[in-house]
N, CA, C and O of each residue as an XYZ file, in Angstrom:
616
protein
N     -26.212    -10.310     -9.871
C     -25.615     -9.079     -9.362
C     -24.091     -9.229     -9.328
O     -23.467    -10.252     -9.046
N     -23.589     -7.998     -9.674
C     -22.128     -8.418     -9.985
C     -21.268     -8.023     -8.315
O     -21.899     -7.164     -7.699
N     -20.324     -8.394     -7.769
C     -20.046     -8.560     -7.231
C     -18.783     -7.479     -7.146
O     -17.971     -7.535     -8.069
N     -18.513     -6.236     -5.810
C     -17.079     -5.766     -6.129
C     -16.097     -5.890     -5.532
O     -15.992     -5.179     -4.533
N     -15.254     -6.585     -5.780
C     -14.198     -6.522     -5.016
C     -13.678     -5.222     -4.477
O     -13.793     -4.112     -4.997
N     -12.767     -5.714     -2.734
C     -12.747     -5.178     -2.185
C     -11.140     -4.917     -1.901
O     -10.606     -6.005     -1.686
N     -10.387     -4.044     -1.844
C      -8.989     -4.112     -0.895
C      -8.920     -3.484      0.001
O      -9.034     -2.322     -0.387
N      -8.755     -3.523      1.380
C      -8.198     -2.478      2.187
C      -7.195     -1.934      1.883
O      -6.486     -2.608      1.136
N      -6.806     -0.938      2.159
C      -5.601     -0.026      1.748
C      -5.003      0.267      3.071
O      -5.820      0.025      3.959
N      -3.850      0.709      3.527
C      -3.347      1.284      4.454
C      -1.656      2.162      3.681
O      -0.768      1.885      2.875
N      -1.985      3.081      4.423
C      -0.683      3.468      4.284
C       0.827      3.276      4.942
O       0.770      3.245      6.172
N       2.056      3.153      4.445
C       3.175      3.051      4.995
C       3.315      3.924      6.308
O       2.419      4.768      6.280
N       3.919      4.023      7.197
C       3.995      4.664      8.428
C       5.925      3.920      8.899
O       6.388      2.936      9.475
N       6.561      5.450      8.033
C       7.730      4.902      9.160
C       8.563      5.717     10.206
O       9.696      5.566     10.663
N       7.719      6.504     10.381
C       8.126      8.040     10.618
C       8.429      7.555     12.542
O       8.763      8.403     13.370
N       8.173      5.795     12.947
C       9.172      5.708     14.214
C       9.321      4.240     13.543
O       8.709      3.647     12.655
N      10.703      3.855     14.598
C      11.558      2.601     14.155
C      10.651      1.221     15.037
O      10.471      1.223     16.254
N      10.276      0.357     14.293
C      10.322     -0.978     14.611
C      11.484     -1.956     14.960
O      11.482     -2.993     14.296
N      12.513     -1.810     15.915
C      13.326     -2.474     16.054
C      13.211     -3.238     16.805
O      13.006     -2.785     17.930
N      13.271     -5.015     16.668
C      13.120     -6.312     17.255
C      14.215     -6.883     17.356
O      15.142     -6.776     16.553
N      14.198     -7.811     18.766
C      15.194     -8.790     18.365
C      14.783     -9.746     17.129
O      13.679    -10.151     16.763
N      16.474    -10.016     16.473
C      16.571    -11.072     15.634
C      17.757    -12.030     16.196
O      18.748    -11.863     16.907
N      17.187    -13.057     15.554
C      18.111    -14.785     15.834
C      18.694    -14.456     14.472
O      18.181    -14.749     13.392
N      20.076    -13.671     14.707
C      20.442    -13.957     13.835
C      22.035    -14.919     12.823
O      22.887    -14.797     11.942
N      21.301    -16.059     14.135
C      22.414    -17.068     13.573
C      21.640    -18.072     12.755
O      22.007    -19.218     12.494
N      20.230    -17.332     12.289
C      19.261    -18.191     12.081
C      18.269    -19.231     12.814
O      18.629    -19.656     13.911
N      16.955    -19.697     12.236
C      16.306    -20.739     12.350
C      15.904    -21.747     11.782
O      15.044    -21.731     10.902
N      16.510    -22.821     12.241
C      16.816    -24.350     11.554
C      14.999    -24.435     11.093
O      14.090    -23.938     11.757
N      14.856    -25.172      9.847
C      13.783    -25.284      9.304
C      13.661    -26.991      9.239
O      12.606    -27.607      9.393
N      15.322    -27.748      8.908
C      15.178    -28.972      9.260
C      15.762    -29.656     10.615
O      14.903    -29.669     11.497
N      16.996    -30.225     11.005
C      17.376    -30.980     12.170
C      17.354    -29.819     12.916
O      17.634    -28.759     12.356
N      17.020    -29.849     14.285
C      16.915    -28.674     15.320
C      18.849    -28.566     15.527
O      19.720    -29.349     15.148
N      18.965    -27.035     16.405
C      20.094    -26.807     15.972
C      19.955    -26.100     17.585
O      18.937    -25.593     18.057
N      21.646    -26.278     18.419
C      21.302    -25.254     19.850
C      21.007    -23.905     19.471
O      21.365    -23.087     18.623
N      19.729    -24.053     21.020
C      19.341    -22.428     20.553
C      20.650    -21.252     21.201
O      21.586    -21.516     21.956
N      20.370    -20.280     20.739
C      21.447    -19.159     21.164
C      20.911    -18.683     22.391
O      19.717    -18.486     22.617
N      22.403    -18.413     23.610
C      22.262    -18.095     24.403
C      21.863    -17.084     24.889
O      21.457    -16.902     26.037
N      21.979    -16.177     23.819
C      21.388    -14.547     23.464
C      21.061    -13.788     22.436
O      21.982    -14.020     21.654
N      20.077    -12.734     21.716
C      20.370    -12.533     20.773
C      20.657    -10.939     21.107
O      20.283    -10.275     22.074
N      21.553    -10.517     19.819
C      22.327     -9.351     20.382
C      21.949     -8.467     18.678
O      22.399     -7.377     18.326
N      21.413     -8.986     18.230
C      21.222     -8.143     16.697
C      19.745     -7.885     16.987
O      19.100     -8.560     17.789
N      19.300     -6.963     16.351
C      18.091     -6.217     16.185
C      17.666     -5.441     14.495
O      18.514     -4.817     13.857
N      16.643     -5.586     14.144
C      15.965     -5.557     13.060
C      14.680     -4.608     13.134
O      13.601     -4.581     13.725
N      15.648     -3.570     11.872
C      13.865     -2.889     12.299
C      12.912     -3.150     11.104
O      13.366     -2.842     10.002
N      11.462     -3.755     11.159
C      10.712     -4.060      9.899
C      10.422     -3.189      9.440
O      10.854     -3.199      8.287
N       9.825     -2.224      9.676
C      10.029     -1.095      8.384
C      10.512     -0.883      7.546
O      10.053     -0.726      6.414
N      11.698     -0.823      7.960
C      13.094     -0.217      7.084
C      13.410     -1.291      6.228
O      14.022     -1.041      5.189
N      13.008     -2.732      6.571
C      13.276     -3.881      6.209
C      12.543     -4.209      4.844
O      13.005     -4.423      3.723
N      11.240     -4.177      5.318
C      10.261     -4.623      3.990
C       9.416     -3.414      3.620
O       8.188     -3.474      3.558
N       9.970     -2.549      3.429
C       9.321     -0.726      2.770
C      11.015     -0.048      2.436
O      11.868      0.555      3.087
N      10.859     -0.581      1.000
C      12.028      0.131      0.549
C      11.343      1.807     -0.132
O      11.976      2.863     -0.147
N      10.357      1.661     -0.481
C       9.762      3.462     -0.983
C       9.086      3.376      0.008
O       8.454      2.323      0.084
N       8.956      4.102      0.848
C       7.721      4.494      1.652
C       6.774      5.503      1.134
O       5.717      5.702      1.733
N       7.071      6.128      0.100
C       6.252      7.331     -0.021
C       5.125      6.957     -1.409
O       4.293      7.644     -2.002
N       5.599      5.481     -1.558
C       5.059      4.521     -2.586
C       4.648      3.188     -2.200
O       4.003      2.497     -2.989
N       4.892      2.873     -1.331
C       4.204      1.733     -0.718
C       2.826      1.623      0.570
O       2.654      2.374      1.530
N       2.157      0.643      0.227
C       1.136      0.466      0.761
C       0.710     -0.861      1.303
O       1.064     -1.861      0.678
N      -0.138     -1.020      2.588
C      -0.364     -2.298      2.816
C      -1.719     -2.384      2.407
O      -2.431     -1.380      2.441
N      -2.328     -3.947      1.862
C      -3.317     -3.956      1.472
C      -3.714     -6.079      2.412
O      -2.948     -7.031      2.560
N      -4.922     -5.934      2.705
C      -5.302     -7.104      3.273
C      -6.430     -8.413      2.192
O      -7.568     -8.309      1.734
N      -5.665     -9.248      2.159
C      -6.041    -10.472      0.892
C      -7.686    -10.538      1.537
O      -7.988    -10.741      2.713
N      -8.767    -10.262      0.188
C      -9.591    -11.104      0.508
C      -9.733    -11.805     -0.745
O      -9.303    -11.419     -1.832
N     -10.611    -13.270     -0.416
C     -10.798    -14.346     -1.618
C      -9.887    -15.370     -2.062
O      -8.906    -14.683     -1.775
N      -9.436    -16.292     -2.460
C      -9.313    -18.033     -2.347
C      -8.231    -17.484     -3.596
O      -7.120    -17.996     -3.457
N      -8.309    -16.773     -4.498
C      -7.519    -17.030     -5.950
C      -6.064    -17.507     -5.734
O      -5.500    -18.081     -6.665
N      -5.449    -17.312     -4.610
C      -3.576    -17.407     -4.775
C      -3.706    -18.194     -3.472
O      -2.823    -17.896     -2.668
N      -4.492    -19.034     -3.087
C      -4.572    -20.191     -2.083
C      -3.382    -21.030     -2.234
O      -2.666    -21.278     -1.264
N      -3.107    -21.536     -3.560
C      -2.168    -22.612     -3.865
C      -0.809    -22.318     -3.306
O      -0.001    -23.137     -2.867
N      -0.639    -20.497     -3.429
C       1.128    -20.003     -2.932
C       0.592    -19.842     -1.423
O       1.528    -19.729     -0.631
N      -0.296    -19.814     -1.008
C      -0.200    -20.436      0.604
C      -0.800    -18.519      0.916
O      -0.698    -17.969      2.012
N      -1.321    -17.919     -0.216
C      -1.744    -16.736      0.228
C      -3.442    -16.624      0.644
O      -4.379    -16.594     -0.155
N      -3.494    -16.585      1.797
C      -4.910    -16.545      2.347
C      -6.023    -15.520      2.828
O      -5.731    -14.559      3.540
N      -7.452    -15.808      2.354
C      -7.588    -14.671      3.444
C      -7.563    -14.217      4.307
O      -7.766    -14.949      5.275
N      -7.302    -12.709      4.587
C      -6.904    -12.358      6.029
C      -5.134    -11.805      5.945
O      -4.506    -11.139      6.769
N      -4.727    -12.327      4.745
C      -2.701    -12.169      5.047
C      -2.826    -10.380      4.050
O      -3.566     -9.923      3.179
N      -1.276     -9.732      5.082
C      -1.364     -8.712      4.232
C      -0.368     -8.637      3.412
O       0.730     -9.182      3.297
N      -0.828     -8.038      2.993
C       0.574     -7.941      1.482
C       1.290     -6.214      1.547
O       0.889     -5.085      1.829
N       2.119     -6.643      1.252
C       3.179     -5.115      0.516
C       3.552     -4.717     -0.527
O       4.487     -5.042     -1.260
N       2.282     -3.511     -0.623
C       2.422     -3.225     -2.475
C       3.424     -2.222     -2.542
O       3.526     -1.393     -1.638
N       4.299     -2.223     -3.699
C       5.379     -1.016     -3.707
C       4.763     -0.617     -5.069
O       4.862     -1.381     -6.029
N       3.942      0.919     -5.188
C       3.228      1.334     -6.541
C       4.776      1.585     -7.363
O       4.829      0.780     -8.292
N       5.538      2.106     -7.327
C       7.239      2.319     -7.792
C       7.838      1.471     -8.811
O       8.585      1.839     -9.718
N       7.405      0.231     -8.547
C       8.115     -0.548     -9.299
C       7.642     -1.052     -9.880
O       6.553     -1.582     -9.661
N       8.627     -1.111    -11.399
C       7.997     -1.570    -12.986
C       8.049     -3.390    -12.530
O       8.890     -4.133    -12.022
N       6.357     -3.564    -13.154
C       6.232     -5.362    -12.911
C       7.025     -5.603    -13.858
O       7.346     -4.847    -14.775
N       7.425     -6.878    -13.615
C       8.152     -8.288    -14.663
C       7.224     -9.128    -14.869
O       6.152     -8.960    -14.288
N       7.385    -10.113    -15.647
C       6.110    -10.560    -16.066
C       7.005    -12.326    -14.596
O       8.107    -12.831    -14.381
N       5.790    -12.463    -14.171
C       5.922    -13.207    -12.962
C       5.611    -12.533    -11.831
O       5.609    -13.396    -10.953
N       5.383    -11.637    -11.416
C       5.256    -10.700    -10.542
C       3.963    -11.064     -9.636
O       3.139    -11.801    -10.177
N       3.763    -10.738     -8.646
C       3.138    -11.371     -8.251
C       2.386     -9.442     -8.064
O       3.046     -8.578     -7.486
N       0.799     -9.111     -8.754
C       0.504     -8.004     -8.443
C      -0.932     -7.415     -8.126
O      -1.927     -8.129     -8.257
N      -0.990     -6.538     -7.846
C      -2.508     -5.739     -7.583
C      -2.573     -5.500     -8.827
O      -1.543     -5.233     -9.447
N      -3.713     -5.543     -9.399
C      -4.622     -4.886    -10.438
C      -5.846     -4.616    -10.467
O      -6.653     -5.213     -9.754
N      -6.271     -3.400    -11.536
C      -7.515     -3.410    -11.212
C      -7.970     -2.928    -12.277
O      -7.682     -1.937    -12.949
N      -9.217     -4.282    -12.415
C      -9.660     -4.330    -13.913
C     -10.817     -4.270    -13.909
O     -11.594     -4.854    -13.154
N     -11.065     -3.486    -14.839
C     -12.736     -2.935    -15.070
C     -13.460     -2.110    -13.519
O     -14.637     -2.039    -13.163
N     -12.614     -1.752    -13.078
C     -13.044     -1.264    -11.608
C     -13.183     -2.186    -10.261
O     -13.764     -1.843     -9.232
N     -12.457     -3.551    -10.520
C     -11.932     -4.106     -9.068
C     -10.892     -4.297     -9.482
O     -10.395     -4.256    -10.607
N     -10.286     -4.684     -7.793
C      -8.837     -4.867     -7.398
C      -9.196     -6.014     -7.616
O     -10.327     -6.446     -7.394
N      -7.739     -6.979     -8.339
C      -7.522     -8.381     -8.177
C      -6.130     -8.644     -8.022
O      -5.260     -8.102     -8.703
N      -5.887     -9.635     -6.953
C      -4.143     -9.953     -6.600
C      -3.998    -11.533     -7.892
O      -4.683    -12.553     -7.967
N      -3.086    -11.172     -8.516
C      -3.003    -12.302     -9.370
C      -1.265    -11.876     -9.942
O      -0.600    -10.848     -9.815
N      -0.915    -13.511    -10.744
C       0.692    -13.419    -11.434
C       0.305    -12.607    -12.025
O      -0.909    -12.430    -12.115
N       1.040    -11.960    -12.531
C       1.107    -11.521    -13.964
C       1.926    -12.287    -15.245
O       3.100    -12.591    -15.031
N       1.360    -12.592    -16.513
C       2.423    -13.201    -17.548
C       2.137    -12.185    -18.303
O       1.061    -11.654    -18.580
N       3.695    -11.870    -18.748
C       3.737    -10.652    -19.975
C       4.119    -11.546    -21.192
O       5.087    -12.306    -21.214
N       3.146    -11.333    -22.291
C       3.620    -11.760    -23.381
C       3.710    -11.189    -24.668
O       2.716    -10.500    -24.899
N       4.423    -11.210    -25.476
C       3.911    -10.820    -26.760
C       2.813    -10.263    -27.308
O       2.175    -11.089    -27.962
N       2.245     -8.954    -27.293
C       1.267     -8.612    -27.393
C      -0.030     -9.137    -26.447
O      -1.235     -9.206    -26.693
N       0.630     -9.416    -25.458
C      -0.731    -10.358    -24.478
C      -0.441    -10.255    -22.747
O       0.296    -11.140    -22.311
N      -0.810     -9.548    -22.046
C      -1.607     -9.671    -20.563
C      -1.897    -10.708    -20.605
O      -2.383    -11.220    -21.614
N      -1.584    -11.600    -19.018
C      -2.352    -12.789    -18.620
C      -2.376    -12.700    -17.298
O      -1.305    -12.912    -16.730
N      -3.705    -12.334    -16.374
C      -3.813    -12.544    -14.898
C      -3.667    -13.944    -14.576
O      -4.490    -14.633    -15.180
N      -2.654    -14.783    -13.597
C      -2.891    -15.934    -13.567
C      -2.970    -16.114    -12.156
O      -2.097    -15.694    -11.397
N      -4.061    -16.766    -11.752
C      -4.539    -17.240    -10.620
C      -3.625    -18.593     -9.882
O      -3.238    -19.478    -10.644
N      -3.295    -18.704     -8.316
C      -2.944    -20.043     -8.293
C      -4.336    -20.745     -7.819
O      -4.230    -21.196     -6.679
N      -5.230    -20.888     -8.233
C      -6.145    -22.365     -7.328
C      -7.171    -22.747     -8.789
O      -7.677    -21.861     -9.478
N      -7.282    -23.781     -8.977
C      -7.504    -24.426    -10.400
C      -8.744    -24.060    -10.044
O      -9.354    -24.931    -10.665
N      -9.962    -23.139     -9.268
C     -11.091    -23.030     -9.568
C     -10.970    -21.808    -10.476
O     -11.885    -21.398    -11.190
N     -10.018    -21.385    -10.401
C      -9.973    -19.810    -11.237
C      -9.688    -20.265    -12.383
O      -8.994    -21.279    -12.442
N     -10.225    -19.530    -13.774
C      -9.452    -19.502    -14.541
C      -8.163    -18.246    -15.316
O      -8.452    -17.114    -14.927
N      -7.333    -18.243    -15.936
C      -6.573    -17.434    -16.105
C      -7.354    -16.303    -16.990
O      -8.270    -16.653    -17.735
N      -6.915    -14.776    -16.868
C      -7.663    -13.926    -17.465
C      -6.974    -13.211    -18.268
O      -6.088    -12.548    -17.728
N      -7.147    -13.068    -20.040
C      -6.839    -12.106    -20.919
C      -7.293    -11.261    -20.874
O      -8.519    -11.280    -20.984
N      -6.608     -9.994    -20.686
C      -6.341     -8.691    -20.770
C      -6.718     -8.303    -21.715
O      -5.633     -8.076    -22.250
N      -7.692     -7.911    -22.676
C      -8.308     -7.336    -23.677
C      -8.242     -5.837    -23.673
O      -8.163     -5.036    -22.742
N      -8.301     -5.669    -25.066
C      -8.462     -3.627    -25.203
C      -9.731     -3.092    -24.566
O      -9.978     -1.960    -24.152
N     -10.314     -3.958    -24.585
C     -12.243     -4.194    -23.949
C     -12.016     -3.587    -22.536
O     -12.830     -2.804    -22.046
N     -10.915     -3.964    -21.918
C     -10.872     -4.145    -20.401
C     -10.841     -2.328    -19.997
O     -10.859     -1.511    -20.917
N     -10.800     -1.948    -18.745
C      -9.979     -0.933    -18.047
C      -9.287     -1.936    -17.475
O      -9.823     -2.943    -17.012
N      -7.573     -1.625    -17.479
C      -7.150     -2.617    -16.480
C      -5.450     -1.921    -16.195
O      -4.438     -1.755    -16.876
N      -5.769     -1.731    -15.144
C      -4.085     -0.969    -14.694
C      -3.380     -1.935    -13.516
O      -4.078     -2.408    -12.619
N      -1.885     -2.197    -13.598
C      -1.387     -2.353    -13.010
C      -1.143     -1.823    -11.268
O       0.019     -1.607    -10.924
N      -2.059     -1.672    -10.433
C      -2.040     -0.914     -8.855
C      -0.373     -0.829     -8.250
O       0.099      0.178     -7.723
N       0.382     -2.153     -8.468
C       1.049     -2.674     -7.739
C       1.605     -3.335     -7.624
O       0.986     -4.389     -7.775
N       3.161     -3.585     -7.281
C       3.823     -4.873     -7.307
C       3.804     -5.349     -5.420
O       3.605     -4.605     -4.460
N       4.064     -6.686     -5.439
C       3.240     -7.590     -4.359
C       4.913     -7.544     -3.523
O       5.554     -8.406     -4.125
N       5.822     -6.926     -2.448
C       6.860     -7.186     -2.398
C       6.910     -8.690     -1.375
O       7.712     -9.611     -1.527
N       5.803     -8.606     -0.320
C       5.757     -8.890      0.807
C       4.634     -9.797      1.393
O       3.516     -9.285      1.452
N       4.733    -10.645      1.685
C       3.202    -11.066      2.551
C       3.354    -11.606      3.997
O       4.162    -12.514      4.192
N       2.736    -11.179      4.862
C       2.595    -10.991      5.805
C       1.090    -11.804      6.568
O      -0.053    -11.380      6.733
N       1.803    -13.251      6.934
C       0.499    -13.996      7.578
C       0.330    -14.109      8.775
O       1.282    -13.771      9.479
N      -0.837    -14.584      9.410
C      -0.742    -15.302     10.786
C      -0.837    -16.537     10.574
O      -1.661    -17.139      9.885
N       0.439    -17.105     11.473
C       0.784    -18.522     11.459
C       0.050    -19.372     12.568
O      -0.301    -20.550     12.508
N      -0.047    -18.735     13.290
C      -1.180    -19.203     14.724
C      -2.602    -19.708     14.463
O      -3.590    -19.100     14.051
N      -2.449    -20.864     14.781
C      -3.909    -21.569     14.387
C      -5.321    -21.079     15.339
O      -5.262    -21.081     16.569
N      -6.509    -20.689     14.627
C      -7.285    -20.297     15.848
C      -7.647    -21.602     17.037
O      -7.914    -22.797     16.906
N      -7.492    -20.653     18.267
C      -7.939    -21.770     19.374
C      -9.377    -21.982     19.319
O     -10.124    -21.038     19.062
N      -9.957    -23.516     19.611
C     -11.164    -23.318     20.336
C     -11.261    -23.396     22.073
O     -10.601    -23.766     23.044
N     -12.661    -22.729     21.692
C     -12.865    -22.173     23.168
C     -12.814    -23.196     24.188
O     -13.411    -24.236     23.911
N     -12.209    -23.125     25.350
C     -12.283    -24.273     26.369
C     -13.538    -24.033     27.140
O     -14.081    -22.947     27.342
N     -13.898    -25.170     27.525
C     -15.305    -25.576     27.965
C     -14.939    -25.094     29.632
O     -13.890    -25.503     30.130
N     -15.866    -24.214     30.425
C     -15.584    -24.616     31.546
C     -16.511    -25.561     32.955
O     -17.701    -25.335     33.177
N     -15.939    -26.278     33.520
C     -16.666    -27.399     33.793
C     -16.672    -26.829     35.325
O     -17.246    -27.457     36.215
């Protein structure tokens, strides 16, 4: 039985402002650095990572294929339908009637879906196929928080 892939879809919503504080003297990734005594800049994500809104969409990863770029299931992504892929792109497609998140390589007369996790293999794009471009990938959006286990109570 063939199997169909699935994407959630959501739509952009910016019609109110997300504005957060930001550190924006930065955050040290190597030697720790003093923290700031305040932060006084603010960031709104919307506006930030939805440059078309009236073309962009959020969609939620399911399946192992782009494991290797640290994309998991469960993370969401930010498709902008607007913009022409490059070949590297990281995109939605959907071939033969599923969605698949994969590179794209443009070549010379040749489509190549390329997967990051060596159980996949890479997929030619044939005239055989239905296969349209959904989406370019701008954004991904994970949870970094490890799940807790449950504490025992004694």
């Amino acid at each position: 039985m063939k199997r169909t892939a699935t994407l959630e879809i959501f739509g952009a919503d910016l019609s109110s402002a997300l504005s957060l504080p930001y550190a924006d003297g930065g955050i040290q990734a190597g030697f720790p650095s003093p923290a700031q005594d305040y932060i006084s800049e603010y960031i709104d994500l919307n506006r930030e990572i939805v440059r078309h809104p009236a073309s962009t969409f959020y969609g939620r990863v399911s399946g192992d294929s782009m494991i290797e770029e640290g994309i998991e299931p469960g993370d969401l992504l930010v498709i902008d339908r607007s913009l022409e892929p490059d070949d590297g792109d990281l995109t939605v497609c959907c071939l033969d009637g599923e969605f698949t998140l994969k590179r794209i390589h443009l070549a010379p007369g040749a489509v190549w879906l390329i997967p990051s996790n060596e159980s996949f293999d890479p997929i030619l794009v044939t005239p055989d196929h239905r296969f349209e471009i959904w989406g370019v990938v701008t954004h991904t959006i994970k949870n970094n928080r490890r799940p807790r286990r449950k504490r025992c109570s004694t």
